[in-house]
N, C-alpha and C positions, 0 to 999 in steps of 0.2 A: 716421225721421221718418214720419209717418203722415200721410191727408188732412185736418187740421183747421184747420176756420172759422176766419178773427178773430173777435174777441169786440166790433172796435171798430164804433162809428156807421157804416156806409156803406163798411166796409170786405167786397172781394169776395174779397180771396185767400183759400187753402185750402191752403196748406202752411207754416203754421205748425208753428215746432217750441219752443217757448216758451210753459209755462204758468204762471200767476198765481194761487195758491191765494186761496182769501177766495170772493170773488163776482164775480171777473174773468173768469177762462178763457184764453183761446189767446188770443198780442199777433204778428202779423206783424212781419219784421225790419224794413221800413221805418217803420211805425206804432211800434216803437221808435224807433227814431232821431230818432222827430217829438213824440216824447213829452219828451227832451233840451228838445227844439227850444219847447216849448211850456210847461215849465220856466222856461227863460229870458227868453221872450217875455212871460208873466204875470207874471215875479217872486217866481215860489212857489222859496222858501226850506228845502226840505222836510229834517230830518235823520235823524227816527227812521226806524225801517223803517213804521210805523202812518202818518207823514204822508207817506211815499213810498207807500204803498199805497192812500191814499182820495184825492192827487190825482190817478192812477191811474187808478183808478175814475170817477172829476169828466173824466179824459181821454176815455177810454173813451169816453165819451156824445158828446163833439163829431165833428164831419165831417171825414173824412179829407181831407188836403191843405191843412187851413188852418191850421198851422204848420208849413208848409215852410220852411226858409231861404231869404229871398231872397222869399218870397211875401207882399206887402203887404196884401193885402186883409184 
């Protein structure tokens, strides 16, 4: 594992080890897990690997921690 940035909005970690070919880059383990979480929350239904990948991308851009489980804002 090497030191690499998120790729996401406001996210500061740097030991990433999970990369996203396309136009994404390096996704931290928890900013995964919020990504599940953000899935669910919006309702996105994604099945190919293309619409897993560009709502992804559409995650990417949002601020970290606001789909957290449990986090209502």
């Amino acid at each position: 594992m090497g030191v690499m940035s998120c790729s996401r909005n406001t996210c500061d970690n740097i030991m990433c080890d999970t990369y996203v070919d396309g136009d994404v880059g390096y996704v931290f383990n928890e900013c995964q897990q919020e990504f599940k979480e953000y899935l669910s929350k919006e309702g996105i239904r994604s099945k190919t690997e293309d619409e897993i990948h560009r709502s992804l991308k559409a995650f990417i851009e949002t601020i970290k921690d606001d789909y957290l489980q449990g986090n209502e804002c």
